[in-house]
C-alpha positions as CSV (number, residue, x, y, z in Angstrom):
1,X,-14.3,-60.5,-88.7
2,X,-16.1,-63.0,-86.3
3,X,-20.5,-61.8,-86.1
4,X,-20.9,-61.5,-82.6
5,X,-24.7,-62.2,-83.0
6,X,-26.7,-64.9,-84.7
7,X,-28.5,-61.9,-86.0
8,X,-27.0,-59.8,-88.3
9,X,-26.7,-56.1,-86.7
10,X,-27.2,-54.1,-89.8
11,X,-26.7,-50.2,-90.0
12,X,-27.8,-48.2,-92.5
13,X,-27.2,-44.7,-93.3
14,X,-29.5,-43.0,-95.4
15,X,-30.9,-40.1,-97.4
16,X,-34.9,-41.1,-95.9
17,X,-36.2,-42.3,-92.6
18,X,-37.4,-45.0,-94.9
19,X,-39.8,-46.8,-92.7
20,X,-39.3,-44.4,-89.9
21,X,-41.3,-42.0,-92.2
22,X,-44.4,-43.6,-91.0
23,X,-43.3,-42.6,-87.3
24,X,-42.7,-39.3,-88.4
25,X,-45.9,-39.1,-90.2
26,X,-48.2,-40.0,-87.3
27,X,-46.0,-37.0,-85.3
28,X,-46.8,-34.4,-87.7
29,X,-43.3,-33.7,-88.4
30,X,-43.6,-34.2,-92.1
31,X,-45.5,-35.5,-94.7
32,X,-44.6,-37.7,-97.3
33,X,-44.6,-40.8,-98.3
34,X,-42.4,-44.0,-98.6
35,X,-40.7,-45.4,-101.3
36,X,-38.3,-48.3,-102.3
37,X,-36.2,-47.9,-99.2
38,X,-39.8,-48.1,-96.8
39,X,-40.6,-50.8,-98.6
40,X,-37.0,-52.7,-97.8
41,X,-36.5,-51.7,-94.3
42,X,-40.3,-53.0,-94.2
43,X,-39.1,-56.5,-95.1
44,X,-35.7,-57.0,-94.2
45,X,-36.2,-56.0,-90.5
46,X,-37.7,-59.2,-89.5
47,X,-34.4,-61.0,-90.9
48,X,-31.6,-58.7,-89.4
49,X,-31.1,-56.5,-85.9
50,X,-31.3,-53.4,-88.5
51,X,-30.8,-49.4,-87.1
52,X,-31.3,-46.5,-89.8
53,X,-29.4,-43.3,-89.5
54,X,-30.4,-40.2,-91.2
55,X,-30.0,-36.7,-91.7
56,X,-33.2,-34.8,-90.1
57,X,-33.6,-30.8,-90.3
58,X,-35.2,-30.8,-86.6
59,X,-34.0,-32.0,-83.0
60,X,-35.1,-35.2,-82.2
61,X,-33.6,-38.1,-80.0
62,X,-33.3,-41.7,-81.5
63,X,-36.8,-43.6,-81.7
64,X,-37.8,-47.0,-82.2
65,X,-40.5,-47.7,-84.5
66,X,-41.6,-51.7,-85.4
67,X,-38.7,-53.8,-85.2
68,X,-35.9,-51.0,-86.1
69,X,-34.0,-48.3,-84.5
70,X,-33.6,-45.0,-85.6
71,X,-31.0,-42.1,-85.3
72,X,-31.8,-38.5,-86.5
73,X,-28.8,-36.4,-87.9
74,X,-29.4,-33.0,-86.5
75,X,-28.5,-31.0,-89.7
76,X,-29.0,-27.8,-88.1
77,X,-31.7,-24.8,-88.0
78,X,-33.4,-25.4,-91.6
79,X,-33.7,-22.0,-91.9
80,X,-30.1,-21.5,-91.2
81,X,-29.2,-24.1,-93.3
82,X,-31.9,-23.3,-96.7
83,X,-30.1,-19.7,-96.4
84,X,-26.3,-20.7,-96.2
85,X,-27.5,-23.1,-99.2
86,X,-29.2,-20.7,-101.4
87,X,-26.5,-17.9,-101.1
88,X,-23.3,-19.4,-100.5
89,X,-23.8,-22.9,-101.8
90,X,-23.1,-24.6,-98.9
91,X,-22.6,-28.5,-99.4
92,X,-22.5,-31.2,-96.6
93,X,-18.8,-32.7,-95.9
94,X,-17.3,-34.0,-92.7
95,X,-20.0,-31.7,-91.1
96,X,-21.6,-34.2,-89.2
97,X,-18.6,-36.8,-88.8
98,X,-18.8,-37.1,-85.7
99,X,-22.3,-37.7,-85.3
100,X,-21.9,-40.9,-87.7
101,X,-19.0,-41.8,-85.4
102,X,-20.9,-41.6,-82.1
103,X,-24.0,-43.7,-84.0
104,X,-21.3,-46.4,-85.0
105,X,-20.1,-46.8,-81.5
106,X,-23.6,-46.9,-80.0
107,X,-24.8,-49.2,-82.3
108,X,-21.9,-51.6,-82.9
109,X,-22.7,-53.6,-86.3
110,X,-21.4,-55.8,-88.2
111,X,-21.6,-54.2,-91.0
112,X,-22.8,-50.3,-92.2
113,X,-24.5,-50.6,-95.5
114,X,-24.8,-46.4,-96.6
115,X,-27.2,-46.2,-99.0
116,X,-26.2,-43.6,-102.0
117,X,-23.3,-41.3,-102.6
118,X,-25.5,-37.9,-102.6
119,X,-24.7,-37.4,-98.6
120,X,-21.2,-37.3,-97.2
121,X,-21.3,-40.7,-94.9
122,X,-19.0,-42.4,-97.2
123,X,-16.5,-40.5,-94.4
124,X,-16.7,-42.8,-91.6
125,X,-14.8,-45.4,-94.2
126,X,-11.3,-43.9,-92.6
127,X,-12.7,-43.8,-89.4
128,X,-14.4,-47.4,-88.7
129,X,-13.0,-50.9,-88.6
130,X,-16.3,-52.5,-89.6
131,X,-17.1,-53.4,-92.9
132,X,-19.1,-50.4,-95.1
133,X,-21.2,-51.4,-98.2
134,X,-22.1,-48.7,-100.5
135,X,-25.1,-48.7,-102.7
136,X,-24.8,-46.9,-105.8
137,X,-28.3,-45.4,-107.1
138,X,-27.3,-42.7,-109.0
139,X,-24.1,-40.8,-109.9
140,X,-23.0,-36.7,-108.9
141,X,-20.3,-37.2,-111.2
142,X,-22.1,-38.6,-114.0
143,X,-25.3,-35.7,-113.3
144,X,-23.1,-32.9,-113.3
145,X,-21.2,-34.0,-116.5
146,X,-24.8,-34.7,-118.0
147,X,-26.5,-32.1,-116.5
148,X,-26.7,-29.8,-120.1
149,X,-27.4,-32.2,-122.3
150,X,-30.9,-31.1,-123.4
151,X,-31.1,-27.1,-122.2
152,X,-28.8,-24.3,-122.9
153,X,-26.5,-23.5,-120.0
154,X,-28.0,-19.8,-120.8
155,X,-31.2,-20.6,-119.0
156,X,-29.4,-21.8,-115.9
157,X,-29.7,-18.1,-114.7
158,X,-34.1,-18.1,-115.1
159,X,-35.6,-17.1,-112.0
160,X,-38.5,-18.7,-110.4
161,X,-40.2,-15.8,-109.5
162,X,-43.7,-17.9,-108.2
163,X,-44.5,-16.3,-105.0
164,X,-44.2,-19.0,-102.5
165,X,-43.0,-18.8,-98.9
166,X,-39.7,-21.0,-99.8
167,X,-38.8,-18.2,-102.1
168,X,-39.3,-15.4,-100.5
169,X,-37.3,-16.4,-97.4
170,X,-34.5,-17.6,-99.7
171,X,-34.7,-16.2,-102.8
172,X,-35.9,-17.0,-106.1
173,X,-34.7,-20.7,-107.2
174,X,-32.9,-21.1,-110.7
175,X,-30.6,-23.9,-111.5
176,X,-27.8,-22.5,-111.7
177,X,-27.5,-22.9,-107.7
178,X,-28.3,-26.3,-108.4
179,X,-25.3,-26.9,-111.1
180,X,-23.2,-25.2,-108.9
181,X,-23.9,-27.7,-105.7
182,X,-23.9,-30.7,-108.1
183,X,-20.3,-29.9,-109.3
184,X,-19.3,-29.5,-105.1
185,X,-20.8,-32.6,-104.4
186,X,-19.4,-34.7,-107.0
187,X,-16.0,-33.4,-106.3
188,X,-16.4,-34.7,-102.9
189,X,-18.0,-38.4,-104.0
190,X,-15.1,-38.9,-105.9
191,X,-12.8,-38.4,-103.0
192,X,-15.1,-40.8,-101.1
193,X,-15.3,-43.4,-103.7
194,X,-11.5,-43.8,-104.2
195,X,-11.5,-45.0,-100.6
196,X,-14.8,-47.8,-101.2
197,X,-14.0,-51.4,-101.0
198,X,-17.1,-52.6,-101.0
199,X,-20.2,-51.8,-104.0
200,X,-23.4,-52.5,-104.1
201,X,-25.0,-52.1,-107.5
202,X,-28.3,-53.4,-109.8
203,X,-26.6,-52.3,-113.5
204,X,-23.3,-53.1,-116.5
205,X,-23.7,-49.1,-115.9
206,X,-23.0,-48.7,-112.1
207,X,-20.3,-51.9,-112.4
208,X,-18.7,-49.7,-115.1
209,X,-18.3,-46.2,-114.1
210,X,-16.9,-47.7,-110.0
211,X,-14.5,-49.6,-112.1
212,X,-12.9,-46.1,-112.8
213,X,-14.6,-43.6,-109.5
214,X,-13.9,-46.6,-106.8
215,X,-10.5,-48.4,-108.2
216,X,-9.8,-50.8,-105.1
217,X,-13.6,-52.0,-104.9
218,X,-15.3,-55.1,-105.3
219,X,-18.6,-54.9,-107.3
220,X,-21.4,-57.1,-105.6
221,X,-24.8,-57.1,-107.3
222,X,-27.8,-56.6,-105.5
223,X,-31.7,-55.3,-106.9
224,X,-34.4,-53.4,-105.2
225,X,-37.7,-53.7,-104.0
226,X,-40.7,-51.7,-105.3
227,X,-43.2,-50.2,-103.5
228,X,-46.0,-52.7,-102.1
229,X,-48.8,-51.1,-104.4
230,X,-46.7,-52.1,-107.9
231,X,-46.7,-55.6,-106.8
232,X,-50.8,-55.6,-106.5
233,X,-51.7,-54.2,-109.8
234,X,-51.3,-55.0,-113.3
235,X,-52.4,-52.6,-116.2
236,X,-54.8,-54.0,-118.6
237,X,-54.7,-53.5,-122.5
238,X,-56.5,-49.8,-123.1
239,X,-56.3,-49.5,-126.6
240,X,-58.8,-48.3,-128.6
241,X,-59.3,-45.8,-131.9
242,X,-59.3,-42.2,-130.4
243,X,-57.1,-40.5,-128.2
244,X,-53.6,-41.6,-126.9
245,X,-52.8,-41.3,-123.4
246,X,-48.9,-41.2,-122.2
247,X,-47.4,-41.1,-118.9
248,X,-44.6,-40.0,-117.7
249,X,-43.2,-39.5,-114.1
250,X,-40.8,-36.5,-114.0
251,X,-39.2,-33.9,-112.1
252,X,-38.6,-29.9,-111.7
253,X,-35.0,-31.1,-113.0
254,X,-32.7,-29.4,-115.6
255,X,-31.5,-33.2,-116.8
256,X,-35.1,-35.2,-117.0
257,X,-35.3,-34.6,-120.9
258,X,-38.6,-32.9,-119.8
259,X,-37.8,-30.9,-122.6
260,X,-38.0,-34.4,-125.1
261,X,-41.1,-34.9,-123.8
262,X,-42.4,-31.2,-125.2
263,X,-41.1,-31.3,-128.5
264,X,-41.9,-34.8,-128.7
265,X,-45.7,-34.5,-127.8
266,X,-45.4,-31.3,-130.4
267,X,-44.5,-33.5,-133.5
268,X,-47.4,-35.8,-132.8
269,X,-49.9,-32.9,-132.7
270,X,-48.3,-31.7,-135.8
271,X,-48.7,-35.3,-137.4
272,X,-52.5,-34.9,-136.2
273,X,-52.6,-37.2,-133.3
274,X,-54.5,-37.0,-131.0
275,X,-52.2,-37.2,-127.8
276,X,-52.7,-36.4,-124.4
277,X,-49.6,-36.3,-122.2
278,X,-49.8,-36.6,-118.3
279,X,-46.9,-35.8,-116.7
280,X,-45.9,-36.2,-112.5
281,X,-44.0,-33.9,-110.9
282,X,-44.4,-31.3,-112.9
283,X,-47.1,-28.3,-112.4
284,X,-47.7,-25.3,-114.6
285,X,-45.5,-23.2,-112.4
286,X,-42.0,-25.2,-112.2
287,X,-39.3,-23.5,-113.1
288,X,-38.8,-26.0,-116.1
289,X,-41.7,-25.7,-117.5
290,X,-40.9,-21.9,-117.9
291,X,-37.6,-22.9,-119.3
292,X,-38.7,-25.5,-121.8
293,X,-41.4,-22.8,-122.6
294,X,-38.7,-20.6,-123.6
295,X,-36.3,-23.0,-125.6
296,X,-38.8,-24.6,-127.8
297,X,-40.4,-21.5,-128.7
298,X,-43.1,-22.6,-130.9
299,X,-42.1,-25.8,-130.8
300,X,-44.0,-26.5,-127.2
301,X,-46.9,-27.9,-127.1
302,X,-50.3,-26.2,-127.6
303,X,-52.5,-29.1,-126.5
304,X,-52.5,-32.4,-124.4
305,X,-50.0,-31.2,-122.0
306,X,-51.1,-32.6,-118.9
307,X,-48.7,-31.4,-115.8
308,X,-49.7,-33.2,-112.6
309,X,-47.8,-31.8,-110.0
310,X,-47.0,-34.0,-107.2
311,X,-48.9,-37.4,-106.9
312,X,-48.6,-40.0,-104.0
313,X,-48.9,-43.7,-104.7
314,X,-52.3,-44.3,-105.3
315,X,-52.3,-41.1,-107.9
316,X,-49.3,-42.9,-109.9
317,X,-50.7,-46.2,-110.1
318,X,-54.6,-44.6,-110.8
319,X,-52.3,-42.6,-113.7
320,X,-50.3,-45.4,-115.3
321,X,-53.2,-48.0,-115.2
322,X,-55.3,-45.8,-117.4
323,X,-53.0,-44.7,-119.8
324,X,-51.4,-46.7,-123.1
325,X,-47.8,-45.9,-122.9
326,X,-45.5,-45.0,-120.5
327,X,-42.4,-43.2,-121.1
328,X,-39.0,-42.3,-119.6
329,X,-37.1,-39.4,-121.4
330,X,-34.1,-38.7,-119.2
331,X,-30.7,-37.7,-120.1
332,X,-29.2,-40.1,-117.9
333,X,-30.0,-42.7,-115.2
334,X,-28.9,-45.8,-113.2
335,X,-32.2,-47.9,-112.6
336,X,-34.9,-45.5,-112.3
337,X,-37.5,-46.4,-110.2
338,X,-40.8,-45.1,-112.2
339,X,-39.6,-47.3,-115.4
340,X,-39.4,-50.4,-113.2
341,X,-42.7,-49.6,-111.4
342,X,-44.0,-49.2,-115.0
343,X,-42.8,-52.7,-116.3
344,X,-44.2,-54.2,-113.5
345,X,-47.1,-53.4,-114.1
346,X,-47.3,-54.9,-117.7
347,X,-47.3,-51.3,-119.6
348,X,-45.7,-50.5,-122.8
349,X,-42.8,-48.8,-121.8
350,X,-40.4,-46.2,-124.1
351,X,-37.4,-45.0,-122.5
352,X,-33.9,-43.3,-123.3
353,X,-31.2,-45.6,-123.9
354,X,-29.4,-43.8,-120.8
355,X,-27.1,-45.1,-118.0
356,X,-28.5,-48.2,-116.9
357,X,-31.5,-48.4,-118.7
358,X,-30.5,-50.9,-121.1
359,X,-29.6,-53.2,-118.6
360,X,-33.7,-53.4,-117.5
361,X,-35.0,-53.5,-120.3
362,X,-34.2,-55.1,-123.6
363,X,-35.0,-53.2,-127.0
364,X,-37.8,-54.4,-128.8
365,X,-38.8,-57.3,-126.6
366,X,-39.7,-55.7,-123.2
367,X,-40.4,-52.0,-124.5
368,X,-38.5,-49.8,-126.8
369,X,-35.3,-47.7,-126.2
370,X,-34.5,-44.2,-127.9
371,X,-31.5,-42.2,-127.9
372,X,-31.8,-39.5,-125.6
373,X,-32.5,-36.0,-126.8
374,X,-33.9,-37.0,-129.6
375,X,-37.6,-35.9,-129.6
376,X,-38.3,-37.2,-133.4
377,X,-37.5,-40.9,-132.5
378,X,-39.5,-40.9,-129.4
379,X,-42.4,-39.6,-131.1
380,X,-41.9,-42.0,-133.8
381,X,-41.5,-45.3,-131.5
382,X,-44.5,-43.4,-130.0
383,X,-46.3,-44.5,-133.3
384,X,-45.0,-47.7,-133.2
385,X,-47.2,-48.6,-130.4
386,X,-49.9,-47.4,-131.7
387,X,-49.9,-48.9,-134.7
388,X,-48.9,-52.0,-132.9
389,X,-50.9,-52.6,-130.1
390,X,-50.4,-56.5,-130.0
391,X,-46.7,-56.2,-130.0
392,X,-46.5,-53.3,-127.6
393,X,-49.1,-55.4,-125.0
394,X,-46.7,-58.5,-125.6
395,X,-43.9,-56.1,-125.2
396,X,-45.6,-55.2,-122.1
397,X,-45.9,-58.9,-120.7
398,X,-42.6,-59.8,-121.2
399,X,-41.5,-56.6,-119.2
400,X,-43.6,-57.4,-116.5
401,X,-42.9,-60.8,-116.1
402,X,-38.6,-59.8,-115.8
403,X,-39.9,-56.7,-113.6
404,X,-41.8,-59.7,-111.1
405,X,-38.4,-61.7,-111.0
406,X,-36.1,-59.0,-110.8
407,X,-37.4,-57.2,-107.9
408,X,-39.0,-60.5,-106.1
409,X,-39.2,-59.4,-102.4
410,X,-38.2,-62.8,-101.2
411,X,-35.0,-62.9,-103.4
412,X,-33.9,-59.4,-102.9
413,X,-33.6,-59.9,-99.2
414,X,-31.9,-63.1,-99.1
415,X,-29.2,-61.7,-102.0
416,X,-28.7,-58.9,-99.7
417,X,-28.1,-60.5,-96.9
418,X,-26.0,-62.7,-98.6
419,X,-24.0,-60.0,-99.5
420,X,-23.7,-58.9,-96.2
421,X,-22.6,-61.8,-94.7
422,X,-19.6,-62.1,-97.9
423,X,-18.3,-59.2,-97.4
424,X,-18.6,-59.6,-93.0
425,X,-16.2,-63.0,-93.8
426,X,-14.0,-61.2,-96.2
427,X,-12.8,-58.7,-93.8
């Protein structure tokens, strides 16, 4: 396929607005900040002709903001749409095909790089002629199959019964909606990624599991970028006799191993540590910290259970910087951001032997990794570092210095578009 431009014309689909948050920001349409895909379309928009399409819960025509183009997926009355999810576990399909379509045509590229397999757009593949590259972050198929590993499927069924607006116009949240949608979903990426010729991935995990869920693909490696404030701070050895601080960034998710985390910090109390354990993500009133409540019993922490809630950038780089340890307890993952913003920084990282984790950090020489699940050897390589603060800081070097080359801003956008132009001359 000839490039009709000397710039590439690059279009992304895309679970964020990525940098076209920012727009939507300074409209008051929502709040939020950017991540890793911000910070990409941030610096690969002065090297490409580069249009991102999205789905968007609110009308709104196609904008341009800085040097890229965007296209709102009109997804329907949110209210409409949070009710038909809630009760009758509606999931996205070809709902919005012909949407995607109509964006393809008025954008022409030369290639369509989608960006995840959580949303549908892996159905324009049938229905395009232009190349399509497909980033894998994380897996549906792979959740779903994990998505008990550390709670009883009993507790699916525990209501949130916080009074917030959300719930009382939809009804109270439990996971077993959730477990439900997941098990839709994945059905439907694995009838998407049959049809994939093209991968993008950044682990020996992601290579593995397409080798089996995408047959008739070719695997292309590719890393991310980090958000800019990782990149400008470094964490500083803190340790000192007295209390232990951990950090961990988390989620109101049945599959985080938030659960570890509780039993873990409850052995080290019980050992007479003095631990404190600050967790983002996670407030006093999410539905998993009533659940892990319930299944640990006495085994859940009495003390040093800090639960942050919600904390933007600043708040998580503040955290991390003035704590000793940072730890990553989930039941499964591909290459999870908050461990990689944790090695580059130059922290002591722990972190569940899960997915693709091993394949960002090696055991023993750039942090340590546990099995999952397993809350006695996480509290115990817990004690490692803190009877070994020289190792664990030089562990904590050597995972920042492979953090600074893996996700080096420069070579991440010239690998990428690299890849871009391969798989343009291929087809």
């Amino acid at each position: 396929m000839a490039i009709k431009h000397t710039i590439l014309k690059v279009l992304w689909f895309s679970n964020t607005p990525a940098l076209g948050l920012e727009f939507l920001n300074k409209n008051n349409r929502v709040k939020g900040t950017g991540g890793w895909m911000h910070a990409l379309n941030k610096a690969i928009q002065d090297h490409v002709d580069l249009s991102v399409s999205f789905h968007y819960p609110y009308k709104l025509e196609p904008f341009n903001y800085q040097q890229t183009k965007f296209y709102p997926v009109y997804t329907g009355n949110i209210v409409i749409e949070n009710l038909r999810s809630r009760f009758l576990g509606k999931v996205y399909d070809v709902d919005f095909l012909d949407t995607y379509i109509k964006v393809i045509k008025e954008v022409d590229p030369d290639i369509i790089h989608i960006h995840e397999t959580e949303n549908p757009f892996l159905n324009i593949i049938e229905y395009t002629d232009i190349p399509v590259v497909v980033s894998i972050q994380g897996n549906l198929t792979v959740c779903h199959h994990k998505f008990l590993s550390g709670l009883f499927s009993r507790y699916l069924n525990t209501n949130d019964y916080t009074i917030t607006i959300n719930n009382l116009l939809f009804g109270f949240s439990n996971f077993k909606r959730d477990y439900n949608s997941l098990q839709k979903m994945a059905i439907i990426e694995q009838r998407l990624l049959r049809k994939t010729k093209h991968i993008l991935g950044r682990t020996g995990w992601d290579r593995r599991i397409t080798s089996i869920l995408a047959p008739d693909s070719k695997y292309y490696h590719g890393e991310e970028m980090l958000r800019e404030g990782f990149y400008q701070n470094i964490w500083k050895n803190k340790f000192s006799q007295g209390k232990i601080v951990i950090f961990t960034t988390n989620g109101n998710n049945y599959y985080k191993g938030f659960e570890t985390l509780c039993h873990s910090l409850h052995l080290l109390n019980e050992a007479g540590f003095e631990v404190e354990w600050r967790v983002a993500g996670v407030s006093n009133n999410s539905l998993i910290n009533k659940i892990t409540k319930k299944f640990l019993g006495k085994n859940y922490p009495r003390k040093g259970l800090i639960l942050l809630g919600s904390l933007d950038e600043v708040g998580l780089i503040e955290n991390l910087k003035n704590s000793h340890i940072y730890v990553m307890p989930s039941h499964i993952e591909n290459s999870p951001n908050n461990l990689c913003e944790a090695m580059i920084l130059g922290m002591p990282c722990i972190a569940t032997f899960a997915g693709g984790t091993g394949f960002l950090l090696k055991d023993s020489e750039e942090g340590i990794l546990v099995q999952d699940g397993d809350p006695w050897v996480m509290a115990g390589a817990i004690l490692e570092i803190i009877s070994n603060p020289e190792e664990a800081c030089e562990m904590g070097r050597n995972a920042r210095t492979r953090a600074l080359s893996r996700h080096d801003k420069e070579a991440v956008i010239i690998n990428l578009i690299t890849v871009y132009k391969e798989i343009i001359d291929a087809n």
